[in-house]
C-alpha positions as a LaTeX table, in Angstrom:
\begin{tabular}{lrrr}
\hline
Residue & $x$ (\AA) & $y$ (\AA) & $z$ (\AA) \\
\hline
Unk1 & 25.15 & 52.80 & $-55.30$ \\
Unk2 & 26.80 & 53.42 & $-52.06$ \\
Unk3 & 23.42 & 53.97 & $-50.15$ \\
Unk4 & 22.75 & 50.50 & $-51.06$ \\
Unk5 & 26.35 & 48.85 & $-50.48$ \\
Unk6 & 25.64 & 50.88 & $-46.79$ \\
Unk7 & 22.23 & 49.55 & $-45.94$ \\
Unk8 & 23.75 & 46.12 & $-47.52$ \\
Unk9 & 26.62 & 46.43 & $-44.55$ \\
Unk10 & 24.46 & 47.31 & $-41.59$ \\
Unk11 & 22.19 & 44.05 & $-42.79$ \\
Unk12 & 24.99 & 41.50 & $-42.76$ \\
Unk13 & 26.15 & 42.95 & $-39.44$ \\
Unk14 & 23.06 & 42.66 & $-37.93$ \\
Unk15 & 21.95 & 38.71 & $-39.11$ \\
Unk16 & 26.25 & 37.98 & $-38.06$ \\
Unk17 & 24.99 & 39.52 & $-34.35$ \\
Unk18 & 21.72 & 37.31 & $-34.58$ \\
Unk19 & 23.93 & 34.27 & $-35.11$ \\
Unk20 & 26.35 & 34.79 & $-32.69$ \\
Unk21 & 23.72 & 35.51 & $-30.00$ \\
Unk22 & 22.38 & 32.41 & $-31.23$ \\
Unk23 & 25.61 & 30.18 & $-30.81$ \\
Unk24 & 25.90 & 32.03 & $-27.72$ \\
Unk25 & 22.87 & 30.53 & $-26.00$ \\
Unk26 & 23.31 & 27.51 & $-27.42$ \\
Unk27 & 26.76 & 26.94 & $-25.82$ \\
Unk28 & 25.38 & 28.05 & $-22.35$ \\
Unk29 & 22.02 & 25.35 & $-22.63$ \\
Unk30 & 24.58 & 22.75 & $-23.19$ \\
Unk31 & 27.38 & 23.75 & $-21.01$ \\
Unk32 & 24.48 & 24.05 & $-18.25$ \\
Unk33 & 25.60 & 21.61 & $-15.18$ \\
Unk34 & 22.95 & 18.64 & $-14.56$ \\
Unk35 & 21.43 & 19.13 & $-10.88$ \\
Unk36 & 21.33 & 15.75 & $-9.00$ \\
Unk37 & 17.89 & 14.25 & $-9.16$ \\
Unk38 & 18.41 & 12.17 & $-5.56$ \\
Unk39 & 20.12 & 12.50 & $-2.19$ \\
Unk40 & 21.96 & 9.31 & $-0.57$ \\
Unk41 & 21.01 & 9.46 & 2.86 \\
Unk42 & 22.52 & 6.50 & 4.82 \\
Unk43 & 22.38 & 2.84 & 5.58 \\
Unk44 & 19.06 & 0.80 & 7.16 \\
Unk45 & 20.93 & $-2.68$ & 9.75 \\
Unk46 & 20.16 & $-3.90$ & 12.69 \\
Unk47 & 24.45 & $-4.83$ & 13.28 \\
Unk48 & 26.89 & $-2.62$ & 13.42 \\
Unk49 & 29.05 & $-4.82$ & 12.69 \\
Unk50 & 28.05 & $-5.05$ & 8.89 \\
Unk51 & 29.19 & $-1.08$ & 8.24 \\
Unk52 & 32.81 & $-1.57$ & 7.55 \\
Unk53 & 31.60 & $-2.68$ & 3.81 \\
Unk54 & 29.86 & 0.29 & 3.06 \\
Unk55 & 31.87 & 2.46 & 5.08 \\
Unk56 & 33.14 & 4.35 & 2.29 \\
Unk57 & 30.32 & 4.28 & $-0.09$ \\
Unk58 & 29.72 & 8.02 & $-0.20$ \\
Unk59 & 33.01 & 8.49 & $-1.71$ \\
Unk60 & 32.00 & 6.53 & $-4.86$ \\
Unk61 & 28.77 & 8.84 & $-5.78$ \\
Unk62 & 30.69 & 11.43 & $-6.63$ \\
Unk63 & 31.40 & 9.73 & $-9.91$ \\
Unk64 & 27.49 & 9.58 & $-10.26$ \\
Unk65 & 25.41 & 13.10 & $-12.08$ \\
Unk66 & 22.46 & 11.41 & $-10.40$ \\
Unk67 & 23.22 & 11.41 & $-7.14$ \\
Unk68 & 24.17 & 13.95 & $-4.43$ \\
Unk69 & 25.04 & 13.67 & $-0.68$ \\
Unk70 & 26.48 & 15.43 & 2.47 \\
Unk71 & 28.20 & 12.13 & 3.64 \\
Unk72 & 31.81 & 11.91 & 3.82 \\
Unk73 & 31.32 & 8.19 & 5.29 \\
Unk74 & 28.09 & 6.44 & 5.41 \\
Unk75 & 25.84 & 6.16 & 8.61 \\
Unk76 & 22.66 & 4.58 & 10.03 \\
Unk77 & 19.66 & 6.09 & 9.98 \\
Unk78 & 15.84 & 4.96 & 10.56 \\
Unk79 & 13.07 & 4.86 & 7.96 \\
Unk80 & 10.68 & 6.85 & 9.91 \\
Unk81 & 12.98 & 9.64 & 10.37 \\
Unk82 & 12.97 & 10.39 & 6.42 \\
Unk83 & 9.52 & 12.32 & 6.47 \\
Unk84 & 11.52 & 14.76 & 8.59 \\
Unk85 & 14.69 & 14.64 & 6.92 \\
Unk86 & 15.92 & 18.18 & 5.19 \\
Unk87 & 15.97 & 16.85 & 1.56 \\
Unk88 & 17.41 & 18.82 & $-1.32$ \\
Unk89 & 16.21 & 16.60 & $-3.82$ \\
Unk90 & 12.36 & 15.10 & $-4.09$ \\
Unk91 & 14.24 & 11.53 & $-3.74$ \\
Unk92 & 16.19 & 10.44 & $-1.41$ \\
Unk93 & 18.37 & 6.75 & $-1.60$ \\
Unk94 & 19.42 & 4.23 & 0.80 \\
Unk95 & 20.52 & 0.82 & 1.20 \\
Unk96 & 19.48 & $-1.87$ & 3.45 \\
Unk97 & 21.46 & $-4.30$ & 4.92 \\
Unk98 & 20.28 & $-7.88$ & 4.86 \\
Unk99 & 22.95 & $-10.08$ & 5.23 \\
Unk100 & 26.64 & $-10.55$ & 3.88 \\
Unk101 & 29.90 & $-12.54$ & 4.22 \\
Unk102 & 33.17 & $-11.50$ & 4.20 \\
Unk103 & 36.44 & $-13.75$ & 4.78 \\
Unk104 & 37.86 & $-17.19$ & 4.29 \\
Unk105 & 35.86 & $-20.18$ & 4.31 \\
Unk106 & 36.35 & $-22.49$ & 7.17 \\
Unk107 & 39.22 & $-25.71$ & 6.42 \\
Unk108 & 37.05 & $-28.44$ & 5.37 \\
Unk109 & 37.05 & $-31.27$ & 7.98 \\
Unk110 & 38.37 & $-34.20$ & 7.53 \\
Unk111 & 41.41 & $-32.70$ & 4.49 \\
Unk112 & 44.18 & $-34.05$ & 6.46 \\
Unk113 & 43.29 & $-37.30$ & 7.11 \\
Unk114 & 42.54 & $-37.35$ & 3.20 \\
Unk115 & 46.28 & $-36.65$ & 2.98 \\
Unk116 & 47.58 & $-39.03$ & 5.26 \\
Unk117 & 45.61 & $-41.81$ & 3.20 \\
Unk118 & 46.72 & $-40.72$ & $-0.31$ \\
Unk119 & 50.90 & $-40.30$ & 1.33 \\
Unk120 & 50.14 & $-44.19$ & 2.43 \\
Unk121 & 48.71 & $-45.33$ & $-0.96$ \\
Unk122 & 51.42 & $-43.37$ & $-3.03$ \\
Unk123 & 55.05 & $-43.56$ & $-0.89$ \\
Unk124 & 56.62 & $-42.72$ & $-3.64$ \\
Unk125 & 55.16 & $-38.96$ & $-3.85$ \\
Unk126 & 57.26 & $-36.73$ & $-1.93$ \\
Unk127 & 55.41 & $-35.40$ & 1.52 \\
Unk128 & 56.50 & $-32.02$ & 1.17 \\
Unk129 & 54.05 & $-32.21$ & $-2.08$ \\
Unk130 & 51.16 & $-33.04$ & 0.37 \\
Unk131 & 52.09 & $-30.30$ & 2.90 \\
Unk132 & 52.44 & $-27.69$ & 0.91 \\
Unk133 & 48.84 & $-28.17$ & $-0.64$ \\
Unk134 & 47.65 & $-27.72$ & 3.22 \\
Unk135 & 49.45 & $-24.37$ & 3.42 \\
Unk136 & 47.30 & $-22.93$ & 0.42 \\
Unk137 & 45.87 & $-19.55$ & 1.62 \\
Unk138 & 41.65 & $-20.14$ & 0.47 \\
Unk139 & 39.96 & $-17.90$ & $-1.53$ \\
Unk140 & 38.86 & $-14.31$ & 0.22 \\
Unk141 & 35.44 & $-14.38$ & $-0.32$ \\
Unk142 & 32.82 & $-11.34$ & $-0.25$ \\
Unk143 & 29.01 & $-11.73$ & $-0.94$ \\
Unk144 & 25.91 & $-9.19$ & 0.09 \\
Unk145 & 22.33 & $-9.40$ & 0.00 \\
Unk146 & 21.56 & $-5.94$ & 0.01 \\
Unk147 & 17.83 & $-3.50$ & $-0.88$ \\
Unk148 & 18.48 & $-0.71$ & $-2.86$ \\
Unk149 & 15.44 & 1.68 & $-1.75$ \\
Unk150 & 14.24 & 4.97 & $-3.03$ \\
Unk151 & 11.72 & 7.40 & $-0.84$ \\
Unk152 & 9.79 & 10.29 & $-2.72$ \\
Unk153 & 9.77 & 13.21 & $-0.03$ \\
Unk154 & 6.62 & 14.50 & $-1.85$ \\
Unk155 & 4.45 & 11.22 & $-0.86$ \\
Unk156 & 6.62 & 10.58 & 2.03 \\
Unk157 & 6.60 & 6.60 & 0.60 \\
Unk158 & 9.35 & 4.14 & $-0.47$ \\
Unk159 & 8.99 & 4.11 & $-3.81$ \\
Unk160 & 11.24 & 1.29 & $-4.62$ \\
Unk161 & 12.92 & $-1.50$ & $-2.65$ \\
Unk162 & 15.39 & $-3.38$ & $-5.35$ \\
Unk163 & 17.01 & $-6.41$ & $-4.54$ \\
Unk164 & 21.10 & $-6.29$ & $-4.80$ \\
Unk165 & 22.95 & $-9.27$ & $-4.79$ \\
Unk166 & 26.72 & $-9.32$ & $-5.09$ \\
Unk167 & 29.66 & $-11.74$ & $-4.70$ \\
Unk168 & 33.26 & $-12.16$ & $-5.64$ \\
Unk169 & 36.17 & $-13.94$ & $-4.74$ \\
Unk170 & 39.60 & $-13.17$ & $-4.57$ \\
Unk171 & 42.90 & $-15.67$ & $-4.93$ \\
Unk172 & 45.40 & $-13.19$ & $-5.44$ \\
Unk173 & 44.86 & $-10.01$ & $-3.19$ \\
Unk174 & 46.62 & $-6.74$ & $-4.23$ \\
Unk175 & 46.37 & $-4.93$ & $-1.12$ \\
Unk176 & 46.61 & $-1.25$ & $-0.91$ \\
Unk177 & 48.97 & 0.06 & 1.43 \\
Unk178 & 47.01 & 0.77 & 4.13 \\
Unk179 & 44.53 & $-1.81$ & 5.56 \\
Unk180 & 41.81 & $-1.80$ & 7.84 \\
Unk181 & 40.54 & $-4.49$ & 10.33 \\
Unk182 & 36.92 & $-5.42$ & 10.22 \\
Unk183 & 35.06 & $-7.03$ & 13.73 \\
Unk184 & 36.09 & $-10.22$ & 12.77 \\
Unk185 & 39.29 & $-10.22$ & 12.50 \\
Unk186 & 40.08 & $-10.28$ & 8.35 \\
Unk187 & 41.63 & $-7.29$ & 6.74 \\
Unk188 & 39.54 & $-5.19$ & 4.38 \\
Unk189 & 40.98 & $-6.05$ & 0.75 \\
Unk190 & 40.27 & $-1.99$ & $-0.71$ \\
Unk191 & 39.98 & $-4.08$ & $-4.43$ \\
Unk192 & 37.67 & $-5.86$ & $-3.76$ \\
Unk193 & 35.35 & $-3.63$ & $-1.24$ \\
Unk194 & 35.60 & $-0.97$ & $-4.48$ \\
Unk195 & 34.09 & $-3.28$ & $-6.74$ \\
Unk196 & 31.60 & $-3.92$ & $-4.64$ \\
Unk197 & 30.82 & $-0.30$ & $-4.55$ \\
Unk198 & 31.13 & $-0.07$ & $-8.30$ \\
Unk199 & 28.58 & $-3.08$ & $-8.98$ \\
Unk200 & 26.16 & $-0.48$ & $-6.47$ \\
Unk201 & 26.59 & 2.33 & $-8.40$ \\
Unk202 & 26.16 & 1.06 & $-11.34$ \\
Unk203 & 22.80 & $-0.67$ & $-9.72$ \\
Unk204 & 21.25 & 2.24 & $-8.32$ \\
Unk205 & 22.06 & 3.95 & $-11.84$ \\
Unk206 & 20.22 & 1.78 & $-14.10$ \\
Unk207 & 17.00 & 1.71 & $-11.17$ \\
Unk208 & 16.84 & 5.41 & $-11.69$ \\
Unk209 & 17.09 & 4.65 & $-15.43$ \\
Unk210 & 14.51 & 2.34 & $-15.45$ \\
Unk211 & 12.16 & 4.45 & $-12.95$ \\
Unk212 & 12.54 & 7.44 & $-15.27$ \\
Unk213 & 14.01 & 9.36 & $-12.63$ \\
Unk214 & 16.66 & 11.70 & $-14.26$ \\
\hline
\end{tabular}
């Protein structure tokens, strides 16, 4: 009997090897890193001006397993020069600049007189009531009309150019401590410039999605 308890022993210990080679590559296929499928390249605008939004954009794809970029701060760049651009990815992404608005609307004419007329027709309402209404900071406002594009390297075409529109609007701002001043003149709310850059994100995301590019 102990020939066969031995040959019994040597059995087991061979199929517990096979297993744990097995769990072994297992593990590594799933604990294998997911290589970025596209490169973010840069920004298409004909204003400089209109970068301060996007300045930090880069920053935000690192939160993405889709994307990949050199870029510590976005910067311009033509289409033409993407047949010739050293790509690391078959795709490369990047966003053109239509139009957008950023700051408080404009005092609407004519709101004092308005005042003056009610303070007449109602004396008995304090005036302080009235002024303090025309001391109201407005609303900081931010809306884009952006094109989210992709570019296959391999047909040296844009693929895809997906409308992006944005816009939010902010009563309360909860600044971050240090601020930056844009061309004209109105302090960059961080906030609200990183939702913006969240609502792209998750854009470009679900285009790739939807493209089957992955």
């Amino acid at each position: 009997m102990r020939p066969v308890a031995i040959i019994v022993l040597i059995l087991s210990l061979l199929f517990a090897g096979e297993a744990t080679a097995g769990r072994r590559n297992t593990r590594a296929k799933t604990s294998r890193p997911v290589e970025p499928c596209v490169e973010y390249v840069g920004v298409v605008s004909p204003d400089s001006s209109k970068m301060f939004l996007l300045k930090d954009f880069p920053s935000a794809l690192s939160r993405s397993r889709s994307f990949v970029t050199s870029l510590r701060q976005n910067v311009f760049i033509s289409p033409d020069s993407l047949a010739s651009y050293p790509a690391r990815t078959r795709y490369l992404a990047y966003t053109r600049v239509n139009a957008q608005v950023y700051g408080y609307p404009d005092v609407v004419k004519g709101i004092k007189e308005k005042q003056m007329v009610s303070m007449l027709l109602v004396p008995v309402i304090p005036p302080q009531a009235f002024l303090k209404a025309s001391y109201t900071t407005p609303s900081l406002r931010l809306s884009v009309d952006y094109t989210l594009c992709l570019y296959d390297t391999h047909t040296h075409m844009t693929l895809v150019m997906h409308p992006f529109f944005f816009e939010v609007e902010q009563t309360r701002k909860e600044r971050r401590a240090v601020q930056l001043m844009q061309p004209e003149g109105v302090e960059v709310d961080y906030p609200l410039v990183d939702k913006l850059h969240e609502a792209m994100l998750a854009e470009y995301e679900r285009l790739l999605t939807t493209l089957g590019v992955r």
